[in-house]
Backbone as CSV, one residue per row, in Angstrom:
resi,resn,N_x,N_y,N_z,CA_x,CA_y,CA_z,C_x,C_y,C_z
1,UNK,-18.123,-4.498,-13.502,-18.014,-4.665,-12.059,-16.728,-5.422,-11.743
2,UNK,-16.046,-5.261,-10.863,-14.693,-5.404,-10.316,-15.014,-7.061,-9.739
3,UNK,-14.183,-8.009,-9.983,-14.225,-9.505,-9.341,-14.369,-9.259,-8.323
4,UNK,-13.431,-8.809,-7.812,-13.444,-9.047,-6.381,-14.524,-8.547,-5.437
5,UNK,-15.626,-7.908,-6.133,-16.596,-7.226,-5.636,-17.866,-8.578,-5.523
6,UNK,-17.979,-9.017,-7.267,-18.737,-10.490,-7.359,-18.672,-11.148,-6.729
7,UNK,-17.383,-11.670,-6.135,-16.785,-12.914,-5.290,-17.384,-12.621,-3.415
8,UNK,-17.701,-11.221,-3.284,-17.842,-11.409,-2.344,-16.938,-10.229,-1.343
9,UNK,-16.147,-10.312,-1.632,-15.020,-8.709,-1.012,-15.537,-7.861,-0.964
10,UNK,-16.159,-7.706,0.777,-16.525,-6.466,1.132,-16.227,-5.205,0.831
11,UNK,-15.069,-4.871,0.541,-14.725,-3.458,0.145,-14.329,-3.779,-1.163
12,UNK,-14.337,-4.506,-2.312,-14.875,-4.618,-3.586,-13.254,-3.947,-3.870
13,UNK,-11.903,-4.213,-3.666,-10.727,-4.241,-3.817,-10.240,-5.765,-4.645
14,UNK,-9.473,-5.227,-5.497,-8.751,-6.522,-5.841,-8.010,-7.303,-4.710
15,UNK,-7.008,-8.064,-5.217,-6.238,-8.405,-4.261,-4.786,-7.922,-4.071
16,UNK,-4.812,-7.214,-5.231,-3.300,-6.553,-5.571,-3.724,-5.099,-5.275
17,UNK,-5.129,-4.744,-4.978,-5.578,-3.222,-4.797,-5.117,-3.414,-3.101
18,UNK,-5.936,-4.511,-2.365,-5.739,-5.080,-1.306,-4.459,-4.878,-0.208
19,UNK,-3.088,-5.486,-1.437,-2.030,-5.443,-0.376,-1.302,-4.049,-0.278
20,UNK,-1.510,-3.519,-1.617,-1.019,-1.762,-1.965,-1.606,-1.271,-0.517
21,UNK,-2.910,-1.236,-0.435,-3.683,-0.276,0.686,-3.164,-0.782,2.059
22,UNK,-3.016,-1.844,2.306,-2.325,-2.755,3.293,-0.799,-1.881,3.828
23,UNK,0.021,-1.999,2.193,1.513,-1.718,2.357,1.285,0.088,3.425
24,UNK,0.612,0.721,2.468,0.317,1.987,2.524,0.297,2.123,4.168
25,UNK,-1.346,1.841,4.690,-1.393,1.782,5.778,0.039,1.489,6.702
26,UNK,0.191,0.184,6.566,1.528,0.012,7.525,2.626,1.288,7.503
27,UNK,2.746,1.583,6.209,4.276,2.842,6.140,3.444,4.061,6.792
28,UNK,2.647,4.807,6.622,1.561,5.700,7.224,1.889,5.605,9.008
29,UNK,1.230,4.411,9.210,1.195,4.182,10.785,3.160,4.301,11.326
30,UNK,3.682,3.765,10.467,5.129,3.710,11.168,5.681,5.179,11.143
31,UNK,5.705,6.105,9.657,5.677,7.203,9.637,5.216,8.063,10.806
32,UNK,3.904,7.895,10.713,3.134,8.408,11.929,4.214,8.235,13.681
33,UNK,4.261,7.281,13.496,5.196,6.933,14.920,6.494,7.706,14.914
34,UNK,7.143,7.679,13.797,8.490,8.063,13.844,8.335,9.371,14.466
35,UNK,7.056,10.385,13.889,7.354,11.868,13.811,6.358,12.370,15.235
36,UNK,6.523,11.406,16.215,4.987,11.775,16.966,3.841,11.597,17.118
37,UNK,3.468,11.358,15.975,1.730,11.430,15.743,1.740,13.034,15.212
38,UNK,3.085,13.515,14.280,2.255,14.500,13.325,2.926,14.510,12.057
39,UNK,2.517,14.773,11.546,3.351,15.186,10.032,3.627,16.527,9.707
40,UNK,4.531,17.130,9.163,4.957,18.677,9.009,4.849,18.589,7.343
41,UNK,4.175,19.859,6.843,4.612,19.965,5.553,5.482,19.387,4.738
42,UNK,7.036,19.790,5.272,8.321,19.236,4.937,8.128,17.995,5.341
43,UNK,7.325,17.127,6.080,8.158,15.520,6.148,6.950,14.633,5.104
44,UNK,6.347,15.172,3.799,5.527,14.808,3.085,6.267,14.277,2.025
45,UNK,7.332,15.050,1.569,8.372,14.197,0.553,8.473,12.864,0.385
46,UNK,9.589,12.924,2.102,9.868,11.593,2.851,8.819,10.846,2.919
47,UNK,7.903,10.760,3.728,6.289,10.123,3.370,6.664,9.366,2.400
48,UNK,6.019,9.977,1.305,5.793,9.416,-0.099,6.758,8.775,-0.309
49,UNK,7.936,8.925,-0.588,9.414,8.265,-1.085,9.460,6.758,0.032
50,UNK,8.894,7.110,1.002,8.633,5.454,1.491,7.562,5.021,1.926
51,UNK,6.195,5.278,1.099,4.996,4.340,0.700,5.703,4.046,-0.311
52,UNK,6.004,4.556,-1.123,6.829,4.312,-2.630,7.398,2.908,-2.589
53,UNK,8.327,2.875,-1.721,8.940,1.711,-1.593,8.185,0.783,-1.169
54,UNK,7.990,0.777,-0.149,6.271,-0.500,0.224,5.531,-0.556,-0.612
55,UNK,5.412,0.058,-1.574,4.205,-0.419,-2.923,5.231,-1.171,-4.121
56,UNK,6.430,-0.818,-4.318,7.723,-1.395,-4.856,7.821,-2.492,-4.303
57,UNK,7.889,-2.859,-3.103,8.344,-3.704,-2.462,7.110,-5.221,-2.760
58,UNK,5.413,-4.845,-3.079,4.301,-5.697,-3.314,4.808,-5.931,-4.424
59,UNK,4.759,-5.144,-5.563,4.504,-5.423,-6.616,6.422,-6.096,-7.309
60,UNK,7.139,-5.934,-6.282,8.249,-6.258,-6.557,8.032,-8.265,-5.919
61,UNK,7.395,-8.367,-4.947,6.880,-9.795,-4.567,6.142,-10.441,-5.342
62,UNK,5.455,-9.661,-6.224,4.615,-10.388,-7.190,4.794,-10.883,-8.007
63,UNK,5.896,-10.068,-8.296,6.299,-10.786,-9.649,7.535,-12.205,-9.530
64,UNK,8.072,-11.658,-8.054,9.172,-13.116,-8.008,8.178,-14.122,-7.377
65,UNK,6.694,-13.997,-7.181,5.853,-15.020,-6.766,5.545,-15.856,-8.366
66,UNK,5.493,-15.024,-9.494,4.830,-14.869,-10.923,3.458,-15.198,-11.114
67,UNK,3.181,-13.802,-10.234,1.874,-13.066,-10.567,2.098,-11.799,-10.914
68,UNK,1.562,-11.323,-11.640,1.615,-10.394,-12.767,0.897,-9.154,-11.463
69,UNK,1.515,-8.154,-11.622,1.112,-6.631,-10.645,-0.018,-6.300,-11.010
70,UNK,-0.979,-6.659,-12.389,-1.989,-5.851,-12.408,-3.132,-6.881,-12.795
């Protein structure tokens, strides 16, 4: 069973599962804004290539915090 589930964390996420889904969300919603409120086939690349970076960007904080990404 996952700690963070024992401890009490409603949705039973770590805390490093936590800020990933966090990062995600935020790039999603801004994405979302940029294109309208739609996404086209073609702008799925782009998408990804910057959640990419917002999940780079956590696990790139973590470690200059020195906490280990996983």
């Amino acid at each position: 069973m996952d700690d963070a589930y024992v401890v009490g964390d409603p949705d039973g996420l770590t805390p490093l599962q936590a800020e990933i889904r966090d990062a995600v969300a935020r790039e999603l919603h801004a994405q979302f804004a940029l294109r309208a409120d739609r996404f086209d086939l073609a702008d799925l690349p782009e998408v990804a290539y910057q959640i990419t970076l917002r999940v780079d960007g956590v696990l790139t904080g973590r470690r200059r915090a020195g906490q280990t990404p996983a």
